[in-house]
N, C-alpha and C positions, 0 to 999 in steps of 0.2 A: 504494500500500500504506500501510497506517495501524500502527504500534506503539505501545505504552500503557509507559511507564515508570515504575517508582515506586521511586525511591531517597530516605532519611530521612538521610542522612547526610554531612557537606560533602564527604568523601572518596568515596562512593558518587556523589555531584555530578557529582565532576569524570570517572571513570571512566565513567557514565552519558553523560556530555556528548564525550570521545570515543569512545565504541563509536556515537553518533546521527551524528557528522559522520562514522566509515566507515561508516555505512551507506548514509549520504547518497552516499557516493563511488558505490557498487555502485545505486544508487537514487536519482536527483537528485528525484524530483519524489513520495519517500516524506513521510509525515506521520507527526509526533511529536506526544505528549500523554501525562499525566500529571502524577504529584508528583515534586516536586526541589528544584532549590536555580539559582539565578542562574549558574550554568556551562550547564546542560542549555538554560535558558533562553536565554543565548548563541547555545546551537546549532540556536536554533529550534525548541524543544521549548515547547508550547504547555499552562502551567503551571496545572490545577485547583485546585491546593495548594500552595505554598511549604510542602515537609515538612523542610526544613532547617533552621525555624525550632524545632522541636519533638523536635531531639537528646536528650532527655532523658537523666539517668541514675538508673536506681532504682526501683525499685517502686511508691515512692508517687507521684511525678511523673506515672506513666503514671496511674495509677489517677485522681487530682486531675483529668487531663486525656482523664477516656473518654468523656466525650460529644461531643469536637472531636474525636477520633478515631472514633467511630461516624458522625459528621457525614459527614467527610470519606470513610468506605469506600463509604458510601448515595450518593455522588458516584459515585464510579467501578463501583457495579454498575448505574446507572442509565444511566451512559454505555455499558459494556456492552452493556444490554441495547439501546440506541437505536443502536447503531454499529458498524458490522461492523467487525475487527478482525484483521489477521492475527496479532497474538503480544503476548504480553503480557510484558516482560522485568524483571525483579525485581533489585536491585540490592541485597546486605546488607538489613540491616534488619528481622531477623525476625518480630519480635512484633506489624508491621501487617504485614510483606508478605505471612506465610501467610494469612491474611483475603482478602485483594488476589489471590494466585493459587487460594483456594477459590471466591470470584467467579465468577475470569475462566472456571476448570474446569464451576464451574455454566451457562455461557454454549457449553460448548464450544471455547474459544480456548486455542492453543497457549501454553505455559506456559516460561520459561527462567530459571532463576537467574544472573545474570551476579553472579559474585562472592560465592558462597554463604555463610552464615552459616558458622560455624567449630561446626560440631557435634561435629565430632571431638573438642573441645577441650571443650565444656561441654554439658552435659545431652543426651548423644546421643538418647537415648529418642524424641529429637524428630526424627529421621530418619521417622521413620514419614509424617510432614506431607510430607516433601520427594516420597517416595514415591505419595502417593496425590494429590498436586497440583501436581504438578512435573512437566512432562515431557522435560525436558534440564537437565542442573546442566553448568554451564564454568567448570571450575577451572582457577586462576591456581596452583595448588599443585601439584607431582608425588605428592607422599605423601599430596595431598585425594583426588587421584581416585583411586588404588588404594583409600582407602577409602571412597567411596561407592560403589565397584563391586563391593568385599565387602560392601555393603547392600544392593544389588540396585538401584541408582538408575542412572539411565542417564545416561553422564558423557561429556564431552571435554575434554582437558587443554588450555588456550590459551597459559598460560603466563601470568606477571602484568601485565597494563599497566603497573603504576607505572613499571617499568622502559622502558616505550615511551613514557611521560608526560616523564619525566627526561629522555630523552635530546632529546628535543624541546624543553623547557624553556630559553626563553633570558634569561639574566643579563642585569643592569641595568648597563648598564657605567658610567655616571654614579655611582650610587647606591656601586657599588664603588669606585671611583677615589677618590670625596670619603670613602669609611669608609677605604678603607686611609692616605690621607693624613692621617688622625687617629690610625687605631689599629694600623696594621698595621709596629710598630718592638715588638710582643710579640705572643707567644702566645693564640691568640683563643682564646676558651671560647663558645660559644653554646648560649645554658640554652633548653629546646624544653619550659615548664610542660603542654601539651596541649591538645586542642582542644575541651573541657569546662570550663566554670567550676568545676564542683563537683573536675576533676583539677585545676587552678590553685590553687584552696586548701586542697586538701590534701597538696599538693605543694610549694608555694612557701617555708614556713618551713625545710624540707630541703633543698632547693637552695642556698637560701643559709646554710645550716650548710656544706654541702657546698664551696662557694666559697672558705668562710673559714679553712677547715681548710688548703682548693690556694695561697689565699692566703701562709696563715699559713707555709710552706715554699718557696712560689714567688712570690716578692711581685708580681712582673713583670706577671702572667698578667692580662689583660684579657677579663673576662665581661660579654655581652652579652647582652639578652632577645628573644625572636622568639616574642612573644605570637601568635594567629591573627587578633585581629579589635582594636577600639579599646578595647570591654567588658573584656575579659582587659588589656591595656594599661593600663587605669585603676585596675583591682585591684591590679596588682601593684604599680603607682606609691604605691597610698594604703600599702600595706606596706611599699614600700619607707619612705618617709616619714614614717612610724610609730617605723622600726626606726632612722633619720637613717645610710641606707645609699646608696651615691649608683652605680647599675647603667645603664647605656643601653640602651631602651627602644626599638625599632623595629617598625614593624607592616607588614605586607606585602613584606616582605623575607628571609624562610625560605630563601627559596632562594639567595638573595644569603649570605644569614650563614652557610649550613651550607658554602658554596663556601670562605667566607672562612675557615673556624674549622680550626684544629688539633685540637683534639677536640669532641666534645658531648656534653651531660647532657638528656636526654629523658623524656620520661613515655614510658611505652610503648604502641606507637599504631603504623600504615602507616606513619607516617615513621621508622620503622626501616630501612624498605625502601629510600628515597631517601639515609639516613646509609648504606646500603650501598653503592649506586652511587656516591656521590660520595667513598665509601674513607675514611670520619671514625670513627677509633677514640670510641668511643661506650660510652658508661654509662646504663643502663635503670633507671631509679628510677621504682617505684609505690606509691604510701602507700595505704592503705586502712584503715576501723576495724577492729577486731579481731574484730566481728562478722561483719563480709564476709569477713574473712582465714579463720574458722573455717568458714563453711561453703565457701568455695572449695575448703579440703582434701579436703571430700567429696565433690565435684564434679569436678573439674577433673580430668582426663588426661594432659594433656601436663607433659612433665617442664619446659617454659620455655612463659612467657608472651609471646615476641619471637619473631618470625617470624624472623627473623635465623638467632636459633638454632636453629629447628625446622630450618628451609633446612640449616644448618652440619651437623645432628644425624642427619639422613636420609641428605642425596646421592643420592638413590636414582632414576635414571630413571622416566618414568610407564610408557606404556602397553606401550613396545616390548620394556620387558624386566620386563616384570609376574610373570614367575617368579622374582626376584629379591627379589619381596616375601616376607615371610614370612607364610604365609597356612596357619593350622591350622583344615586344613576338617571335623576331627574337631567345634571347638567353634564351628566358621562367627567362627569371631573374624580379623582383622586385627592383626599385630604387626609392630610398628616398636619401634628403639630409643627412638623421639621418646615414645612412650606408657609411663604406669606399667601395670602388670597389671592387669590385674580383679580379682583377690585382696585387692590393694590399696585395700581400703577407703578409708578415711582419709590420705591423701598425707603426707609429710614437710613439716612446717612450714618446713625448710630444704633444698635441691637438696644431693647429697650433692658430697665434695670429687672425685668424677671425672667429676659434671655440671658443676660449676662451672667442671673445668679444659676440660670441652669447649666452655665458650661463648665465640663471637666476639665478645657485646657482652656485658659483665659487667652483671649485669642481679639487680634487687631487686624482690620483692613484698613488703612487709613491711606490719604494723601497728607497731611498734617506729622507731623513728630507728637507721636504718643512714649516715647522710651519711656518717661517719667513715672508712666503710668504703669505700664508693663512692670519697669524697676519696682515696685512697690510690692506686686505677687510676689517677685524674689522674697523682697527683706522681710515680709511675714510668714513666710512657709523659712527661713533659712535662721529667724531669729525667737524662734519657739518649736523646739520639736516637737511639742504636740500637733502644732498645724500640717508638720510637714507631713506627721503619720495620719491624721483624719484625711489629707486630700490623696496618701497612699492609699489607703483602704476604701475610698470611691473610687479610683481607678481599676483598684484590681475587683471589686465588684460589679464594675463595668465590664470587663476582661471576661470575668466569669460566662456575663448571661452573652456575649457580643461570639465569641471562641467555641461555639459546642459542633464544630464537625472536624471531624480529624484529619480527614485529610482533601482540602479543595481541590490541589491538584486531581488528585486520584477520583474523584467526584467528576470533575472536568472531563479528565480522558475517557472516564468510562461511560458516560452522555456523550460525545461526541460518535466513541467506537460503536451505540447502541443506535443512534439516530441514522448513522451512514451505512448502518447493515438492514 
């Protein structure tokens, strides 16, 4: 059997790169091919495109860059049409993959989004694409799939891999032993800038406001950076260096720093997801200009940008207890607390004070500098350990009821090997 994959995004990589090695389990002698990133490649997926080169952020970027992506899609309809194919599985990454599953639909080949776009959340109108060129969506969300089942999309809840990634995830015990023998006589803080250049600098001069504020009351407190790649590492250093701020810089060690840290400050991203599992009282800092801020108001739906808090905000089982949802089939609409109204044109520039008090990770979209604000979560969870343990034991009670299927991937592969036989 042959699968065609196309994930654009390092996070999509790695999610892509274990749902190929469980399929490989149910299928040793399956063939992989497509676009990806150096994980998928790992797993033997036999790479047309490095599309992980090409994370863009922004309108004009893609635009700048459309005729390497017309390049690249005239690749895989041609592979299509030369290569029988049983499925073509789609990983995030909207604005090439619907191109990629209109293809593969033109060809006849079974169609899967593993890890759908979050439509729910921004410009749903585009459910219509998933609809007419999709033929199985596999959410990692309970609150995704009751709503694309009120769109009429044909869905299966798997549950999220990240949390089967994590838990297989094994620590550097060297790398740990020599940082805690340096740093581990305080309080770690590990600063998570994001996994875009363009979120690094506009993020980075807030962080470290942010620091100096937790400083400025906790002197003790030892902040460390866990850039994604060496590019982000060098950015930050020349800032650092600029600003004659003296922060430790470490690269490939995310998982090691977020083990070590007593809290984190993150851009907001999947690694929410992983500060979940690992129980890190955690602060969501997003800067954006004020022009993106404006039009996301009129956009956007959900009342939090952190998955965290969607998770925290729902609780709502998927499929088995779907009458639980709130579902007014007068207006064919889906309602969750997680979502503003339709009414609500233009969203609040600010979460109001009883969204705020429901979130487990205190979390900012701002055009404006909120550090000040943000710094303050720090110095009350950092400056009473009672608080630090009360907002530990909501996370991981969060963890509890969010984490009850064992293994997504393996949920994934075996819906997918069930639906194409």
């Amino acid at each position: 059997m042959r699968f065609f994959f196309s994930a654009g995004e390092p996070s999509g990589d790695i999610h892509a790169a274990g749902l190929i090695n469980k399929i490989r389990e149910h299928i040793p002698d399956a063939e992989f091919i497509g676009f990806g990133g150096t994980q998928m490649q790992k797993a033997g997926c036999q790479l047309l495109f490095e599309m992980t080169t090409l994370a863009f952020m922004g309108i004009m970027q893609v635009i700048a860059n459309y005729f390497l992506f017309r390049n690249i899609l005239n690749n895989a309809k041609k592979y299509f049409q030369k290569h029988h194919i049983d499925a073509v599985i789609l990983v995030d990454y909207p604005g090439f993959n619907w191109h990629v599953a209109r293809a593969a639909k033109e060809q006849g080949i079974p169609v899967f989004y593993f890890m759908p776009p979050q439509l729910w959340s921004w410009a749903s109108w585009r459910v219509h694409k998933m609809k007419k060129w999709v033929d199985w969506i596999l959410c990692p969300l309970p609150f995704e799939e009751c709503w694309f089942k009120q769109q009429g999309c044909r869905t299966v809840y798997i549950g999220h891999p990240f949390f089967e990634e994590i838990r297989n995830k094994i620590s550097d015990p060297t790398f740990l032993e020599s940082f805690y023998a340096q740093y581990g006589n305080a309080p770690i803080l590990t600063l998570l800038p994001g996994s875009r250049i363009k979120e690094v600098m506009m993020n980075l001069d807030e962080m470290l406001l942010t620091v100096e504020y937790i400083r400025s009351l906790i002197p003790k407190v030892r902040p460390v950076f866990s850039p994604v790649n060496i590019q982000h590492a060098e950015c930050i250093q020349k800032r650092l260096n600029e600003l004659e701020i003296s922060i430790p810089i470490f690269v490939g060690h995310t998982q090691e720093l977020i083990r070590a840290a007593d809290c984190c400050l993150a851009v907001s991203g999947s690694v929410s997801l992983e500060l979940l599992a690992c129980n890190k009282p955690t602060v969501i800092y997003y800067r954006v200009g004020k022009l993106p801020f404006l039009i996301q108001r009129f956009f956007r739906r959900t009342r939090y940008i952190t998955l965290v808090n969607l998770l925290g905000i729902d609780r709502q089982p998927s499929v088995k207890n779907v009458k639980r949802a709130k579902i007014d089939h007068t207006l064919n609409k889906f309602l969750s607390p997680i979502f503003y109204d339709d009414s609500t044109w233009l969203i609040p520039s600010e979460p109001s004070l009883e969204d705020r008090n429901r979130m487990f990770f205190p979390e900012f979209l701002t055009a404006t500098d909120r550090s000040k604000e943000a710094a303050a979560y720090f110095i009350h969870w950092l400056s009473n350990p009672v608080h630090l343990a009360i907002q530990k034991r909501s996370l991981a009670f969060l963890l509890r009821n969010v984490d009850q299927i064992e293994s997504p991937l393996n949920q994934a592969a075996q819906t997918i090997l069930d639906k194409i036989k």
